[in-house]
C-alpha positions as CSV (number, residue, x, y, z in Angstrom):
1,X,107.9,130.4,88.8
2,X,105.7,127.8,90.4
3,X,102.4,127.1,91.7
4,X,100.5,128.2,94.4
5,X,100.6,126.4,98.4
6,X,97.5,124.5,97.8
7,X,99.5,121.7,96.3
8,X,98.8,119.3,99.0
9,X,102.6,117.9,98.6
10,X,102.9,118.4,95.1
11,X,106.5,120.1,95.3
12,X,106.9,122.4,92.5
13,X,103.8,121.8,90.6
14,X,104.0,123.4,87.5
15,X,102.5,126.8,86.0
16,X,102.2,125.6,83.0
17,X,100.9,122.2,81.6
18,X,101.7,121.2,78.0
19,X,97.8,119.5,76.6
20,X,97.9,116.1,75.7
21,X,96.7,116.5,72.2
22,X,95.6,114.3,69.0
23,X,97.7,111.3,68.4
24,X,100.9,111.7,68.5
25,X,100.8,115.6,67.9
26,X,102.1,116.0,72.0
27,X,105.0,113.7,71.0
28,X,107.8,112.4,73.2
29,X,109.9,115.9,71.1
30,X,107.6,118.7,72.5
31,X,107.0,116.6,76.0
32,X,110.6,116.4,76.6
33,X,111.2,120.6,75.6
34,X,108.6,121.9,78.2
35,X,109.6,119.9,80.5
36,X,113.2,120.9,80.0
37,X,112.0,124.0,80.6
38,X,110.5,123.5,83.9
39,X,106.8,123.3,82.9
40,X,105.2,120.1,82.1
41,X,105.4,118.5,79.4
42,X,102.5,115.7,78.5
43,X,102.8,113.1,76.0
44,X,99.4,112.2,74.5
45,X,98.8,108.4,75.4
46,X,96.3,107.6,72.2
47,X,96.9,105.0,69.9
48,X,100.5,104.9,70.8
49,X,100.2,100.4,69.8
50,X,99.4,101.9,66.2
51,X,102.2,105.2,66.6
52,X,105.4,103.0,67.8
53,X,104.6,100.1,65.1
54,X,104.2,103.4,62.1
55,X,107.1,104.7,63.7
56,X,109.4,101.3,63.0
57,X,108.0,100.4,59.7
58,X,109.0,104.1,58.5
59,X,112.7,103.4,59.3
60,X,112.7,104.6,62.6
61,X,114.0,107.5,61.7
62,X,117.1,109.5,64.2
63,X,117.0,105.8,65.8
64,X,115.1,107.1,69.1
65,X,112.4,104.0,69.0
66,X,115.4,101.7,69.0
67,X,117.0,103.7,71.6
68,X,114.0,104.0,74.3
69,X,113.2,99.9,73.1
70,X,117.2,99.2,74.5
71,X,116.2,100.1,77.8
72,X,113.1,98.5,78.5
73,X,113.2,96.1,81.7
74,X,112.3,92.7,79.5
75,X,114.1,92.9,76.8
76,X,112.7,90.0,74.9
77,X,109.5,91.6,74.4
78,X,110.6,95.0,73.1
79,X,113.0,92.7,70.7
80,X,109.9,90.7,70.0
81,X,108.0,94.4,69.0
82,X,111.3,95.8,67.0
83,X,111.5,92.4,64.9
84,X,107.7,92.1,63.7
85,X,107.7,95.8,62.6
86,X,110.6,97.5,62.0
87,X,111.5,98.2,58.6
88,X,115.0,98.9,57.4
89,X,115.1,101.8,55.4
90,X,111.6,102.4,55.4
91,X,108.4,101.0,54.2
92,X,107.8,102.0,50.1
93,X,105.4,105.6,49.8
94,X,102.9,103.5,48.4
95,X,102.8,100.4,50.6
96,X,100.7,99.8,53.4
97,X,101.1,99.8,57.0
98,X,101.2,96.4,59.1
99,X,98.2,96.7,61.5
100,X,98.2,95.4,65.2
101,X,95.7,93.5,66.1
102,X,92.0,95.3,67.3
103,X,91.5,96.2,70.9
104,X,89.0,93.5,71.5
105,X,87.5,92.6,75.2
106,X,90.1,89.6,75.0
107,X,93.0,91.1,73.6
108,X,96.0,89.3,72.3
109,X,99.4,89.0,74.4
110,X,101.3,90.3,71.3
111,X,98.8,93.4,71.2
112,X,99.1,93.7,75.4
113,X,102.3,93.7,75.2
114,X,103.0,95.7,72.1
115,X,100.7,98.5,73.9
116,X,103.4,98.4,77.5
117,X,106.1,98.7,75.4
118,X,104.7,101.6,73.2
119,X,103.7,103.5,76.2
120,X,107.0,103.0,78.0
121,X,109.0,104.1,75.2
122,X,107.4,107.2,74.5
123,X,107.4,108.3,78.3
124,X,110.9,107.2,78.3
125,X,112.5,109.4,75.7
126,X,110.4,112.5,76.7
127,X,112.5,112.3,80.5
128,X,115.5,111.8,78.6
129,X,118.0,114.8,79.1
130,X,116.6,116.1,81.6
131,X,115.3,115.7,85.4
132,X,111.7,117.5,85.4
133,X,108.7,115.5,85.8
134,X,106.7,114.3,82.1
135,X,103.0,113.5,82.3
136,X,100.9,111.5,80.0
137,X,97.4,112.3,78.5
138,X,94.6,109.4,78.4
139,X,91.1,109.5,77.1
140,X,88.3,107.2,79.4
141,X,86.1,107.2,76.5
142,X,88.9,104.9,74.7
143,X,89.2,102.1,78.0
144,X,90.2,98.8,76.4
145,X,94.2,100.3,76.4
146,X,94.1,101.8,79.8
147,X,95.8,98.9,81.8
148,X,98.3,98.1,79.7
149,X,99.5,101.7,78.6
150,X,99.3,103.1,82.5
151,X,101.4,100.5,83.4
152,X,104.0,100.8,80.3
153,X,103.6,104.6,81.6
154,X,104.9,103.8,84.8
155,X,107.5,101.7,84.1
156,X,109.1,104.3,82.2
157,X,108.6,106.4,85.1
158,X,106.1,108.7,83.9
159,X,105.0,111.5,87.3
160,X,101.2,112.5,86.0
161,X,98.9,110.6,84.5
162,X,95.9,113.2,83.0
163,X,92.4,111.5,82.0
164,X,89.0,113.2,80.9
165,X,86.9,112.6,78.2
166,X,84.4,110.4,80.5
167,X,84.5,109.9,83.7
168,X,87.8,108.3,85.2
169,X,86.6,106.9,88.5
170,X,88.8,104.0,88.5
171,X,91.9,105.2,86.9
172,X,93.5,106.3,90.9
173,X,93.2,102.6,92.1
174,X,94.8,101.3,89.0
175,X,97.6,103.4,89.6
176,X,98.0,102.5,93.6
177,X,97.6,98.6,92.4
178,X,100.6,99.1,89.8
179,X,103.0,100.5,92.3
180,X,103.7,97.1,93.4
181,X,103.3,95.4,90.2
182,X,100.1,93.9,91.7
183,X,97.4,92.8,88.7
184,X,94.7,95.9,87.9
185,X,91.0,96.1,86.4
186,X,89.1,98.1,84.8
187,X,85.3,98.1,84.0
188,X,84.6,98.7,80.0
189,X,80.9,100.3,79.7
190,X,79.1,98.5,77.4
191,X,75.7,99.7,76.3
192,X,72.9,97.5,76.9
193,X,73.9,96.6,80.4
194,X,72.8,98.3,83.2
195,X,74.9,99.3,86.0
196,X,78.1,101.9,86.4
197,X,80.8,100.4,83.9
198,X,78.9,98.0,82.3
199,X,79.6,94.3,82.6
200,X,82.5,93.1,81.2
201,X,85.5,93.7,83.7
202,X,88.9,94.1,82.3
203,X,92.0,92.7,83.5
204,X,96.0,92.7,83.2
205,X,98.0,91.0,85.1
206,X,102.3,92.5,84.7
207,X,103.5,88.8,86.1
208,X,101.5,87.3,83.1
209,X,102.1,89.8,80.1
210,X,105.6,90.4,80.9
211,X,107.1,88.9,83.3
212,X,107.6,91.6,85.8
213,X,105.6,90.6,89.3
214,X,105.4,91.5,93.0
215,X,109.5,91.2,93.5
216,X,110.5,93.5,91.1
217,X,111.7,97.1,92.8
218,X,108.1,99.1,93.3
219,X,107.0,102.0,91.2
220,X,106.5,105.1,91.6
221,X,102.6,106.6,92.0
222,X,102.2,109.2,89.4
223,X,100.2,112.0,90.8
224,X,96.6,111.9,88.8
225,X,94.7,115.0,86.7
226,X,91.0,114.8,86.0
227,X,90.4,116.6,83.2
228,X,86.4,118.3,83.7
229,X,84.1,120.3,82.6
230,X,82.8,121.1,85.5
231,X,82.5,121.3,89.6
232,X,80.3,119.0,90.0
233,X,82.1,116.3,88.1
234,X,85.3,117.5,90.4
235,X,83.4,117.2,93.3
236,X,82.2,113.8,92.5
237,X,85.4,112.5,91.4
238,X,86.9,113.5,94.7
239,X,84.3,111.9,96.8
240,X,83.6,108.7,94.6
241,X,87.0,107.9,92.7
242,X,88.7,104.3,93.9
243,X,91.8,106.1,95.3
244,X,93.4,109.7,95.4
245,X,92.8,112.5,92.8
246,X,95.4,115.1,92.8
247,X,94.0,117.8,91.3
248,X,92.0,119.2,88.1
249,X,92.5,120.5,84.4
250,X,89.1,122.7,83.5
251,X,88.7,122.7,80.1
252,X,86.3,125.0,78.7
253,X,84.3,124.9,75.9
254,X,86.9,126.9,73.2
255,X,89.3,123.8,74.1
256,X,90.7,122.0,71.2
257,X,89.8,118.0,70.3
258,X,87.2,117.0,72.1
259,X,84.6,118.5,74.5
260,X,82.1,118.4,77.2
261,X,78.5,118.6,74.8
262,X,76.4,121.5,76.4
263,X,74.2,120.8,80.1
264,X,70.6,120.8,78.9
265,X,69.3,120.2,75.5
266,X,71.5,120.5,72.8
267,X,70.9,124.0,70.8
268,X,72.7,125.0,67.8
269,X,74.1,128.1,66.3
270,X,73.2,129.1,62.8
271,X,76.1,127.6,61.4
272,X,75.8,124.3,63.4
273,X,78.4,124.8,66.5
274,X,76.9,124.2,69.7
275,X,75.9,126.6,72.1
276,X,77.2,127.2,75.4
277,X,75.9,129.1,78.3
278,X,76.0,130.1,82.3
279,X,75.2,126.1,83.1
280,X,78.3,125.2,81.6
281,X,80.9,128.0,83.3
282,X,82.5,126.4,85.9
283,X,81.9,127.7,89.5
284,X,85.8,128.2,90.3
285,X,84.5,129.1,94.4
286,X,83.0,125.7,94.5
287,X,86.0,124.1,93.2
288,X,88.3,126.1,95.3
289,X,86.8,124.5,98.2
290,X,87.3,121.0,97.5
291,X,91.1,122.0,98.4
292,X,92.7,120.3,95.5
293,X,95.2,122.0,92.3
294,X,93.3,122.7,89.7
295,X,94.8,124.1,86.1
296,X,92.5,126.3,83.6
297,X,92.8,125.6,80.0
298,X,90.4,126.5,76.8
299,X,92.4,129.9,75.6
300,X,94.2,130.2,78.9
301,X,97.6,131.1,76.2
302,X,96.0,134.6,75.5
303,X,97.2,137.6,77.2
304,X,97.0,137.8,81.0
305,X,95.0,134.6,81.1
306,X,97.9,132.8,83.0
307,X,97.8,135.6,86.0
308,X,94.0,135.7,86.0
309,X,94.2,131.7,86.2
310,X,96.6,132.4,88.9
311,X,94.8,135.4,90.5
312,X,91.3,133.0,90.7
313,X,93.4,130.3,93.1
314,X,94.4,127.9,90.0
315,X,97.2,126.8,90.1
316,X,98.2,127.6,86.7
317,X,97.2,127.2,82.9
318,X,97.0,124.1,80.9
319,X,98.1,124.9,76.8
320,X,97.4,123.4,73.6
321,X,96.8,125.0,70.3
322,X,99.8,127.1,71.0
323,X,102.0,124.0,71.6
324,X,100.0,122.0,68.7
325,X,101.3,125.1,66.2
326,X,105.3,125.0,67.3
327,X,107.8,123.4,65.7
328,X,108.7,120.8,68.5
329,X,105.0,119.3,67.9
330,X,104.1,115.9,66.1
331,X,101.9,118.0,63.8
332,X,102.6,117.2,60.4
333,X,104.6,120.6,58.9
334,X,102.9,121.4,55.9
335,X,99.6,121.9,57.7
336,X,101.4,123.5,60.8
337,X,102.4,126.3,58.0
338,X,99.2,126.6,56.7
339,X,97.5,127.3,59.9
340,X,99.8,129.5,60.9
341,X,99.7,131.0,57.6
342,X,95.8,131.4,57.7
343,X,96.5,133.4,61.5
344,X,99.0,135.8,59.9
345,X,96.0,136.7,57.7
346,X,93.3,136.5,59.9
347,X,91.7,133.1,58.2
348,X,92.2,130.9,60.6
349,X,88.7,128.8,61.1
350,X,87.9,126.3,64.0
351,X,84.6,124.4,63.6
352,X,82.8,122.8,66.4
353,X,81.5,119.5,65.2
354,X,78.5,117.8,67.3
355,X,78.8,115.2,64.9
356,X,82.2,114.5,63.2
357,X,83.4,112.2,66.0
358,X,82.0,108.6,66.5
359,X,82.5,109.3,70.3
360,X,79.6,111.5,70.4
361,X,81.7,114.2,72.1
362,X,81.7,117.8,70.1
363,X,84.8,117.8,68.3
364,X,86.7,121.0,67.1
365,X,88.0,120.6,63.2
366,X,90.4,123.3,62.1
367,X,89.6,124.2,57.8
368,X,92.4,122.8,56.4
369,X,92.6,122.0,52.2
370,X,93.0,118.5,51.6
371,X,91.4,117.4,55.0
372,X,88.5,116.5,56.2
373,X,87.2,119.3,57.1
374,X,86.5,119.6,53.2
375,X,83.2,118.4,53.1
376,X,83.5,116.8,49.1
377,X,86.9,115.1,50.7
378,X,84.8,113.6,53.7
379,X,82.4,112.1,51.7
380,X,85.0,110.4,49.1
381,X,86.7,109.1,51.8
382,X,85.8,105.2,52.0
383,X,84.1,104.1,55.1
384,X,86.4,102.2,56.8
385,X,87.3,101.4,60.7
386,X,90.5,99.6,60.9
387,X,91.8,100.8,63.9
388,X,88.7,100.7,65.9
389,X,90.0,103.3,69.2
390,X,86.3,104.8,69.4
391,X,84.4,102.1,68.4
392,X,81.5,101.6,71.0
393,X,81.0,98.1,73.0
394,X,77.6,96.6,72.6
395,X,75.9,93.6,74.3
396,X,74.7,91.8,71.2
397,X,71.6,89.5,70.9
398,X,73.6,86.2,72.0
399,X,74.7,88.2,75.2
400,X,78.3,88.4,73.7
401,X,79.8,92.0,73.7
402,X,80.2,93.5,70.3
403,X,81.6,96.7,68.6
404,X,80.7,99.0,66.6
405,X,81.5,102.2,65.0
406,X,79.1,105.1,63.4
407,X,81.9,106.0,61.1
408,X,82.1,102.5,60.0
409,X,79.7,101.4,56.5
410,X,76.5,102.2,57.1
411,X,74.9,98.7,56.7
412,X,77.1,97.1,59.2
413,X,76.7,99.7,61.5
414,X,73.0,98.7,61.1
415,X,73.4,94.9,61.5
416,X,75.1,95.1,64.6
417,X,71.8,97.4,66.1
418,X,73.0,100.9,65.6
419,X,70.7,103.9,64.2
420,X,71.8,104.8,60.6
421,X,70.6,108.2,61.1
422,X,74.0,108.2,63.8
423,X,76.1,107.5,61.1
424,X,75.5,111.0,59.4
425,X,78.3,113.0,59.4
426,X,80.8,111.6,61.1
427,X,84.4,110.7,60.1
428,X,86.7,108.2,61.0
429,X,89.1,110.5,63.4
430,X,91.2,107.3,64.2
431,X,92.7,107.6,61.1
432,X,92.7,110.9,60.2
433,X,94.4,111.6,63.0
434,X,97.3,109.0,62.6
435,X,97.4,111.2,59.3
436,X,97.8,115.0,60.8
437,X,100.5,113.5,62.4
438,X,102.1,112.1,59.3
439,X,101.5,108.7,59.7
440,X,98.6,108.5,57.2
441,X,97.7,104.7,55.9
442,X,97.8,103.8,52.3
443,X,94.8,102.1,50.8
444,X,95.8,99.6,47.5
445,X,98.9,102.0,46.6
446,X,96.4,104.7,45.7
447,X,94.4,106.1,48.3
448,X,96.5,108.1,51.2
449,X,94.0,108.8,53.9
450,X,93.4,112.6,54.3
451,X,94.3,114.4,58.1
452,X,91.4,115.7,60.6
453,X,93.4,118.6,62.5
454,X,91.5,119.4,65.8
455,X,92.9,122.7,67.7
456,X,91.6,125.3,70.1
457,X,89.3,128.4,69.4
458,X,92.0,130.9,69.4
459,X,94.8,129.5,66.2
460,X,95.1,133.5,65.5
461,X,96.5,134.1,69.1
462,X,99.0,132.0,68.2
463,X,100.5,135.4,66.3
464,X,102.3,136.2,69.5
465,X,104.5,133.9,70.2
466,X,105.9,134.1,67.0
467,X,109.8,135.9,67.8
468,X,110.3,138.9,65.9
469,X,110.9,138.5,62.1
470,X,109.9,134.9,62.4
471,X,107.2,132.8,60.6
472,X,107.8,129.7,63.3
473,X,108.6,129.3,66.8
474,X,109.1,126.6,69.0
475,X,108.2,125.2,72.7
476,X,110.1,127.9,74.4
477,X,109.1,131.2,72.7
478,X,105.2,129.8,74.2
479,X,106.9,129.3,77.5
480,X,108.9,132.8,77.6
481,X,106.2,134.7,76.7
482,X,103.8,133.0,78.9
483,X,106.0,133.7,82.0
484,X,107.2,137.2,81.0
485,X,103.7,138.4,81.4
486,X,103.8,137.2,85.0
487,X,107.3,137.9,85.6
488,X,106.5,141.4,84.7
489,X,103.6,141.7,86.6
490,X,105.2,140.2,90.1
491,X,108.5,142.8,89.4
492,X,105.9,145.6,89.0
493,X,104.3,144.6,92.3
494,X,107.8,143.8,94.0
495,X,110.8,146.4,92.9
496,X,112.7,144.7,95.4
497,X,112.5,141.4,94.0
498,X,114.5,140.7,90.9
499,X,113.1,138.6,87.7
500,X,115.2,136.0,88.1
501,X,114.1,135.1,91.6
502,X,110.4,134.3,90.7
């Protein structure tokens, strides 16, 4: 089953699009089963420098890193990467992992090219096995990575690159410049200058960082996803972006990780969520006539929500929490059982946070023992930012640029000219993250930090993809299900036309 006509060329566009989720939750395993299934699958593109570098000093466990790192087209540099963090047999339980070096706004060639390599080999072994198209998930809130992991992206041959969280307005020329190898930049915002994209300019140049320049064979130009929130940000995006947009993912507000904050002033309901209303429903007419794909997401995996998606001129659904909760997921397993535990009983709990991410962005927290969802386990945790993805860039008094992090202490967040009341609340996701998807850091052999899970509104629809008998299922039972309903519906309307033709 595919997608509508509207494609403008986008030959079997998928129905279905796997969500990009966490850090290394949408893995290279559950990437690589949708998309062996015919849907897309979507690696997420965060912190992938930090994943690959966790990934070698735990072993490297089934060999895959070694594997995707043996065909990368320098093979220096991925040697280079496997020798100054791969670990035989493991790191000890209570030792602690090597850090990369910090994004900074001049970022070292061993982090540069640690970050091509990381993104290659990820997109790498989720096309492996199979000849369907794998798409990678970025967030334009977290832009010092961009150029270097879109173009380890491509390399690996990755088909859609998918970017919300901000506004991606440069992301398409980046993408035409990288076909031929050519050098890219990127604008980092940087509060306290004044001016779209701030004014520090970002650059990477493939001839310089790896070697591979304007003779090597050309790349291909992944088509490019802007996730939104709404018409107006398609609109603009279609009028305004550097180069082509192919289409939209609308998330709603009962998305998992991250959303859109409310239009209008921010209004809270008795327990501290944020309120949505008519000014943030998308107007699916207006966005219809901009003529471009677009995908509906934000509990589009409940029942008939693919064939109303369908049925409304999208070209399909985009699906997370459903894919976050299988077994093919990064998601660490002993809080994939719980959740899925706490939906068999009708406990399952998603919180929207306006403050628990530094990024500012309301951030959905699934109630999870032992995380930080636990508000005594949030405030034990030691304020720390070590890896620094959501930190925000700052021109300081000397005119240099700066960063800085609300999670981060308190006084230093205050040195560097931040409000201390903007610390309140928040956690450091960065890490908690690496830890849901059981990479968690070890602090002095004793403290192990605790996971953040993030999911979707609707963990107890996740009930029905659950095969009969079973307490687990996996990429395919959300696929099958998914279709069937459509399947169904088509046969019902067609008699003549057998199931296995649509």
């Amino acid at each position: 089953m595919r997608g509508t006509d509207t494609l403008k060329g986008m030959a079997n566009a998928p129905v279905i699009i796997q969500g990009g989720m966490g850090v290394g939750i949408s893995n290279w395993q559950l990437a690589r089963a949708v998309s062996a299934l015919g849907q897309l699958g979507v690696v997420s593109g965060t912190a992938l420098d930090h994943v690959l570098a966790r990934r070698l000093q735990m072993g490297d466990p089934g060999g895959h890193m070694r594997r995707a790192l043996d065909h990368f087209p320098v093979p220096h540099l991925a040697e280079d990467v496997w020798n100054t963090y791969y670990i035989a047999g493991g790191k000890a339980p209570t030792a602690s992992f090597a850090l990369p070096p910090m994004q900074t706004t001049e970022p070292s060639l061993e982090w540069l090219r640690l970050c091509v390599v990381a993104n290659f080999v990820e997109v790498f072994l989720a096309r492996e096995g199979h000849s369907h198209p794998v798409g990678i998930n970025y967030l334009e809130k977290i832009q010092i990575p961009h150029l270097p992991s879109v173009y380890g992206a491509m390399l690996a041959g990755v088909s859609y690159v998918l970017m919300g969280a901000g506004i991606p307005l440069k992301i398409p020329g980046v993408l035409d410049r990288y076909v031929h190898h050519e050098p890219a930049t990127y604008p980092l915002h940087v509060t306290g200058d004044d001016g779209e994209g701030g004014g520090h300019l970002l650059t990477f140049d493939p001839q310089e960082v790896i070697g591979v320049g304007p003779d090597a064979p050309p790349l291909t130009r992944p088509a490019f996803l802007a996730i939104i929130a709404s018409d107006v940000l398609a609109l603009t995006l279609h009028r305004r972006a550097n180069g082509r947009v192919d289409g939209f993912i609308v998330e709603g507000p009962t998305a998992g990780g991250h959303n859109a904050p409310p239009r209008g002033a921010l209004q809270l309901t008795a327990d501290g969520e944020p309120i949505y209303g008519p000014r943030d429903e998308v107007n699916l007419e207006k966005l219809r006539a901009i003529g471009l794909p677009f995908w509906l997401a934000g509990g589009a995996a409940a029942p008939g929500k693919l064939q109303e998606a369908l049925d409304a001129g999208a070209s399909g659904i985009q699906v997370g929490t459903a894919f976050a909760l299988c077994d093919d997921s990064g998601l660490r397993d002993d809080a994939r059982q719980e959740l899925l535990q706490r939906a068999r009983t009708g406990d399952a709990h998603v919180f929207t946070s306006p403050v628990a991410s530094p990024a500012g962005f309301p951030f959905k927290v699934a109630e999870l023992p032992g995380s930080l969802s636990d508000p005594e386990i949030l405030k034990a945790r030691p304020r720390i930012c070590d890896l620094g993805y959501l930190r925000e860039a700052y021109r300081s008094d000397d005119g240099a640029v700066g960063f800085r992090c609300p999670a981060e202490p308190v006084n230093l967040y205050a040195v560097k000219g931040g409000d201390p009341e903007a610390t309140t609340g928040r956690a450091c996701i960065c890490n908690a993250l690496m830890a849901s998807a059981g990479l968690p850091q070890v602090r002095a052999g004793r403290y192990t930090e605790p996971p953040i899970v993030t999911m979707g509104d609707d963990v107890q629809g996740t009930m029905r993809f659950l095969p009969s008998g079973e307490t687990r299922y996996d990429a395919a039972d959300v696929v099958r299900v998914l279709l069937a309903e459509c399947d169904a519906r088509a046969a019902a309307q067609n008699p003549a036309i057998p199931v296995s033709a649509l």
